[in-house]
DSSP file (Angstrom, degrees, kcal/mol; ACC not computed):
  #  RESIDUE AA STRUCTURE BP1 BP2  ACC     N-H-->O    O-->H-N    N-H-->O    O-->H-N    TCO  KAPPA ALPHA  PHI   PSI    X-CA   Y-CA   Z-CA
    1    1 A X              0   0    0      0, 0.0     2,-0.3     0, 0.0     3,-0.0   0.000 360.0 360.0 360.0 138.4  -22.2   56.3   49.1
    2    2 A X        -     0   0    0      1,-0.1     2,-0.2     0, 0.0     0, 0.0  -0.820 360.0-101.2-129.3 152.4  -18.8   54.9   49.8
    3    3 A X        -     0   0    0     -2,-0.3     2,-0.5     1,-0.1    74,-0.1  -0.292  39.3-126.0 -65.1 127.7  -15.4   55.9   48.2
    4    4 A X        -     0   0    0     72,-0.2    72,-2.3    -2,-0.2     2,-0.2  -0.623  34.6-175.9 -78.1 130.4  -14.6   53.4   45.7
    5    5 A X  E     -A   75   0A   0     -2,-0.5     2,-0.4    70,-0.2    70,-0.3  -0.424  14.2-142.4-149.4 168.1  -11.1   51.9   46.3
    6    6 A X  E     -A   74   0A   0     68,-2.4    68,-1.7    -2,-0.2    66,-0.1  -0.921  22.0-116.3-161.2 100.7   -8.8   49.4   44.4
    7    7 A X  E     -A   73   0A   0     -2,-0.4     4,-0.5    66,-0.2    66,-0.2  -0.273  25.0-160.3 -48.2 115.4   -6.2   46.5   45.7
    8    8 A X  S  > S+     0   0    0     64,-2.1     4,-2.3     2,-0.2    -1,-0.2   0.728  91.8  52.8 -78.8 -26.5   -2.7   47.8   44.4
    9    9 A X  H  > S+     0   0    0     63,-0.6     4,-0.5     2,-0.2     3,-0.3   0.991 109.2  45.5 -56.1 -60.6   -1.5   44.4   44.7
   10   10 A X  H  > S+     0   0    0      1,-0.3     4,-1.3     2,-0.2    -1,-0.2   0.651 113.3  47.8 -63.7 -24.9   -4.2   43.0   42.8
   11   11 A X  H  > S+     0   0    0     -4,-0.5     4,-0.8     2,-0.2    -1,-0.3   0.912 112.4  50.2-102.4 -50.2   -3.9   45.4   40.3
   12   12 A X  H  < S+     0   0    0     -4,-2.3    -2,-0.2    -3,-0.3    -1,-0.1   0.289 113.5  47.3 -31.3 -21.6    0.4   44.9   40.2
   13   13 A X  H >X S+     0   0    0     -4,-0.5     3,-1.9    -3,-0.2     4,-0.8   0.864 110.9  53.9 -88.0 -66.2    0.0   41.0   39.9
   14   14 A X  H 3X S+     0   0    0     -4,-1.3     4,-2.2     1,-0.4     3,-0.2   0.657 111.1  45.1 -28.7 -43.5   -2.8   41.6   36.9
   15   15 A X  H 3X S+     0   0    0     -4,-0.8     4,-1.3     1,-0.2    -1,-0.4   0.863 109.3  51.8 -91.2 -24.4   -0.4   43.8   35.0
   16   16 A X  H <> S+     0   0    0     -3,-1.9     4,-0.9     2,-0.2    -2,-0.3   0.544 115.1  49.8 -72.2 -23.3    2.4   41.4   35.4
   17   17 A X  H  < S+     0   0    0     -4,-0.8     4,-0.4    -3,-0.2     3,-0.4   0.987 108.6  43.9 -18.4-103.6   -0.3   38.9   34.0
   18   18 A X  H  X S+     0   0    0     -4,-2.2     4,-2.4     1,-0.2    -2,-0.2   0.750 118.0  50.8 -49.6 -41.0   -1.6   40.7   31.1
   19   19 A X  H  X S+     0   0    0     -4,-1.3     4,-1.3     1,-0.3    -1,-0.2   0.989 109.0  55.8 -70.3 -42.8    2.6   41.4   30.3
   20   20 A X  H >X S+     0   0    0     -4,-0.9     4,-1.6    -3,-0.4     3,-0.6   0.682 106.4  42.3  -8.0 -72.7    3.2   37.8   30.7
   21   21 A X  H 3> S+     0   0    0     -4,-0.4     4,-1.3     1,-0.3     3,-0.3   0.866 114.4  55.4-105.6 -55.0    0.9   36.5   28.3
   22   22 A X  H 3X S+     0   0    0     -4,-2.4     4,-2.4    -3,-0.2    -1,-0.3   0.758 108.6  44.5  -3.4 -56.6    2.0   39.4   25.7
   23   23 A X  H <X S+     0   0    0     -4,-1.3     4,-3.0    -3,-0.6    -1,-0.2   0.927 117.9  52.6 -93.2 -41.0    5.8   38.6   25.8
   24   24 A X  H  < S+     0   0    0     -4,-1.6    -1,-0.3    -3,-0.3    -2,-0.2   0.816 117.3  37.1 -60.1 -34.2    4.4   34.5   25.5
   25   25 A X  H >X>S+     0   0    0     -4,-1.3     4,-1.7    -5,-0.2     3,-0.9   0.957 107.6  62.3-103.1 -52.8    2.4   35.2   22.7
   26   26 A X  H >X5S+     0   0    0     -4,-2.4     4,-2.7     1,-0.4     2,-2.3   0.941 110.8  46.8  -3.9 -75.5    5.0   37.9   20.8
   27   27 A X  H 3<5S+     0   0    0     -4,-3.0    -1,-0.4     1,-0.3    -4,-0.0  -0.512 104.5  58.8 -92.8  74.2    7.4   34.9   20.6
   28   28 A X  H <45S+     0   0    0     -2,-2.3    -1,-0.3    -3,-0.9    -2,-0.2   0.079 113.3  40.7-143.8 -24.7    4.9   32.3   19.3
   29   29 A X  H <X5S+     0   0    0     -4,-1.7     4,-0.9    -3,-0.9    -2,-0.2   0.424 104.7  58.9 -84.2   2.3    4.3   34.4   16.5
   30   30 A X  H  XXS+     0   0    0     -4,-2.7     5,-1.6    -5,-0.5     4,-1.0   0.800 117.0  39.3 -81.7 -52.2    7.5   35.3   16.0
   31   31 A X  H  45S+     0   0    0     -5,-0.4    -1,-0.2     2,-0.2    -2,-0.1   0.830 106.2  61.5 -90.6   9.4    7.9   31.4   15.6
   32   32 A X  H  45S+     0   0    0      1,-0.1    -1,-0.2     2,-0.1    -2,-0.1   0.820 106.0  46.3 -60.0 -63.4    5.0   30.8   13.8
   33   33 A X  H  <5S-     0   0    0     -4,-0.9    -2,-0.2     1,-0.1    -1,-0.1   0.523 122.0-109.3 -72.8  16.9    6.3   33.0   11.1
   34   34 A X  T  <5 +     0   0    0     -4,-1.0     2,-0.3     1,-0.3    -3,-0.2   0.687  62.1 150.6  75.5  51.6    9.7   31.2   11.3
   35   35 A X      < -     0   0    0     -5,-1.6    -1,-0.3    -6,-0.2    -2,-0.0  -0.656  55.6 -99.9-101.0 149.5   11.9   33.5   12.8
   36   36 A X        -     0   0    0     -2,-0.3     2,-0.7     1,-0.1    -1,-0.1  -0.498  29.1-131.7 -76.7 147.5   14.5   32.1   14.6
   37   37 A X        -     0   0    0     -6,-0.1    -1,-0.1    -7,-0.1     5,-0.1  -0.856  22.0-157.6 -90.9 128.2   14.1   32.0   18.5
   38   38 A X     >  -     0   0    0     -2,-0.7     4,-0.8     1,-0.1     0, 0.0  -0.231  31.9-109.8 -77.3-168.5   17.4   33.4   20.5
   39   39 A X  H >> S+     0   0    0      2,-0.2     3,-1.2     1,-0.1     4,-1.1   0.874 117.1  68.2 -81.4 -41.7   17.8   32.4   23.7
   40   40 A X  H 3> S+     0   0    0      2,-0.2     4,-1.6     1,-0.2     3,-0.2   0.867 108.3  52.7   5.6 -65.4   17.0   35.8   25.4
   41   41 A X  H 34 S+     0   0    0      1,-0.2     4,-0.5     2,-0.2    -1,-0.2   0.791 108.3  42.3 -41.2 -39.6   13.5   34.7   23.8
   42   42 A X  H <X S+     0   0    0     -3,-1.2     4,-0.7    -4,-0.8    -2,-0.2   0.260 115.1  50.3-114.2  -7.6   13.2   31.4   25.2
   43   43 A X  H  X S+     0   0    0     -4,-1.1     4,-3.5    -3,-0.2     5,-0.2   0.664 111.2  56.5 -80.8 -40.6   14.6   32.6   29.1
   44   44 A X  H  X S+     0   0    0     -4,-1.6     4,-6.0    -5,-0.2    -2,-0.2   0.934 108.1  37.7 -82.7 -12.2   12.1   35.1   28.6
   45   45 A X  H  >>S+     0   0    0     -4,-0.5     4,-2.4     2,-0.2     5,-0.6   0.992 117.5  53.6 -73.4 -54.0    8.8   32.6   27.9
   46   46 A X  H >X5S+     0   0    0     -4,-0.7     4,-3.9     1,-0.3     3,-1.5   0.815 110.4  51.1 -60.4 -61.7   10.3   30.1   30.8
   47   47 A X  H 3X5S+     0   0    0     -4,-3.5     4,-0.8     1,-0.3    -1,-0.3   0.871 119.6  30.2 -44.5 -67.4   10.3   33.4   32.8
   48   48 A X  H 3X5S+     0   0    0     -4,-6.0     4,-1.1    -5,-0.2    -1,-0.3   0.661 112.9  62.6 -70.7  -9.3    6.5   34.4   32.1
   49   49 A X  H <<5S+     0   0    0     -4,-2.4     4,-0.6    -3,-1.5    -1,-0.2   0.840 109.9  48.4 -75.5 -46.9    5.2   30.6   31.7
   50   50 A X  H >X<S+     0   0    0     -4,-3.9     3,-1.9    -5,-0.6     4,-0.7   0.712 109.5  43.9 -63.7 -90.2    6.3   30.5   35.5
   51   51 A X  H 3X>S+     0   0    0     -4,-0.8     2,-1.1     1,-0.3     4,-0.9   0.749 115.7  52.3 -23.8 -69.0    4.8   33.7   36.9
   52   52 A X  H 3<5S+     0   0    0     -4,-1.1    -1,-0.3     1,-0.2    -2,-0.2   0.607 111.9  48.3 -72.8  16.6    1.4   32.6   34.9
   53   53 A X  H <>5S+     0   0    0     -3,-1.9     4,-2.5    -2,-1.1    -1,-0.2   0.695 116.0  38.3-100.4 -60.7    1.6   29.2   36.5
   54   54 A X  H  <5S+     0   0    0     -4,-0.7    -2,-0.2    -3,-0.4    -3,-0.2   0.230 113.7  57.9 -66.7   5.7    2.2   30.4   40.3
   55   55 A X  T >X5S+     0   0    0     -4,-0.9     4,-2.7    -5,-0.2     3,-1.4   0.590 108.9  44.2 -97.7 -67.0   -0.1   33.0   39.7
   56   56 A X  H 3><S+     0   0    0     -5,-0.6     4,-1.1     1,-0.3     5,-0.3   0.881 119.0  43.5 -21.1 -82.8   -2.8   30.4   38.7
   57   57 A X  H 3X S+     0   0    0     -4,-2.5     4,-0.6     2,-0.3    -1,-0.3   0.541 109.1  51.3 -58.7  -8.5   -2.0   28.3   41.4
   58   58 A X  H <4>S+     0   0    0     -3,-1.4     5,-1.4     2,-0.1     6,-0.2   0.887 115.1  53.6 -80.0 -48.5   -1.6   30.9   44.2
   59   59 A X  H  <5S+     0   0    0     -4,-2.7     3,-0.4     1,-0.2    -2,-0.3   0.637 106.1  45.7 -25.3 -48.5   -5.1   31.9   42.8
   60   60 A X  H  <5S+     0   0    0     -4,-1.1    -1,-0.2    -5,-0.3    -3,-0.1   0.807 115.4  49.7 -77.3 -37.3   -6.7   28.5   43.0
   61   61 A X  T  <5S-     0   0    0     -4,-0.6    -2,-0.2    -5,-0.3    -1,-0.1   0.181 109.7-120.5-107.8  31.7   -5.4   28.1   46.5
   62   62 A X  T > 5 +     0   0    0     -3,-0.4     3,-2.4     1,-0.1    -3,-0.2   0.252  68.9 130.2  35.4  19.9   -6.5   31.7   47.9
   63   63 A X  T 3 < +     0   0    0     -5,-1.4    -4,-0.2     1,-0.3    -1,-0.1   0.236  66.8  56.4 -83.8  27.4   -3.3   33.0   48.8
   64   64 A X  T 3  S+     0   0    0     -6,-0.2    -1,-0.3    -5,-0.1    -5,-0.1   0.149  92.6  69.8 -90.2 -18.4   -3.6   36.2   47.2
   65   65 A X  S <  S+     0   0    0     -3,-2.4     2,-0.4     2,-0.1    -2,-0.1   0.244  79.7 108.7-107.2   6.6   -7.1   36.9   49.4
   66   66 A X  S    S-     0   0    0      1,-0.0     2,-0.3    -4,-0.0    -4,-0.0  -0.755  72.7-135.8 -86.0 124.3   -4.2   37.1   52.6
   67   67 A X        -     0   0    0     -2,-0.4     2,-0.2     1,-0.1    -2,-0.1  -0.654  30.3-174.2 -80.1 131.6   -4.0   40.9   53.6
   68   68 A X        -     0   0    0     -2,-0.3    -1,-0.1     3,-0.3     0, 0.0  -0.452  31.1-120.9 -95.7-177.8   -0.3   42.1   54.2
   69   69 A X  S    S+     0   0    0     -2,-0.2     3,-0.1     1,-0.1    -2,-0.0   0.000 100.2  62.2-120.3  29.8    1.4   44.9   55.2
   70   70 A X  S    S+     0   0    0      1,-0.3     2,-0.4     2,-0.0    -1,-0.1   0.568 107.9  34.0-117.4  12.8    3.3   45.8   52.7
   71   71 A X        +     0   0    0    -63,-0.0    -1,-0.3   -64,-0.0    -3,-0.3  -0.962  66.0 164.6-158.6 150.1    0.4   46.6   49.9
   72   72 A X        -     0   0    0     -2,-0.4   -64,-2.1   -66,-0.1   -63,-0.6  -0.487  37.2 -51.0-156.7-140.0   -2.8   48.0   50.8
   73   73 A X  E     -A    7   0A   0    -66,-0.2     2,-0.5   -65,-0.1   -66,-0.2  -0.917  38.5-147.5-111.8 134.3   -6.2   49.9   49.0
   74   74 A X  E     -A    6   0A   0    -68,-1.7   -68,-2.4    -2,-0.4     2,-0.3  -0.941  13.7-131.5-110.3 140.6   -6.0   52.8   46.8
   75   75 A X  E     -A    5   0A   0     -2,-0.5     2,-0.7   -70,-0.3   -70,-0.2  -0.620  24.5-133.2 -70.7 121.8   -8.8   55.4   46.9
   76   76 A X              0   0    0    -72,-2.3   -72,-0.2    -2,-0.3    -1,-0.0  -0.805 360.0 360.0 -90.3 128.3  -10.0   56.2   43.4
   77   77 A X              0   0    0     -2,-0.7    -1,-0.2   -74,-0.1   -72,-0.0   0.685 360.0 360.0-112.8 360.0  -10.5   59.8   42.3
């Protein structure tokens, strides 16, 4: 049986994902319910609409499946 192990990378883009889409959706009800957006807000969707756009597209175009050296497999235990 072999030790089961986990891309830290994958797993470091994934949470940067998930916060992304949080912070995007946060301020979409905050202006659904007609609360003013600052600017702060509206830097911060530009910020996470990019990342979940280059994410996509590094994703479609399998350059995330390139092994580095700076990130590697963690052993789970």
């Amino acid at each position: 049986m072999s030790v089961p192990t986990i891309d830290i990378k994958q797993v470091w883009l994934d949470e940067a994902w998930m916060t992304s889409n949080n912070v995007i959706d946060k301020i979409q009800e905050k202006e659904a319910l007609g609360r003013q957006i600052t600017a702060t807000d509206a830097e911060y969707a530009k910020i996470c609409g990019a990342y979940l756009y280059l994410y996509k597209i590094a994703k479609e175009s399998k350059l995330l499946e390139q092994e580095d050296e700076l990130t590697k497999t963690e052993t789970i235990h």
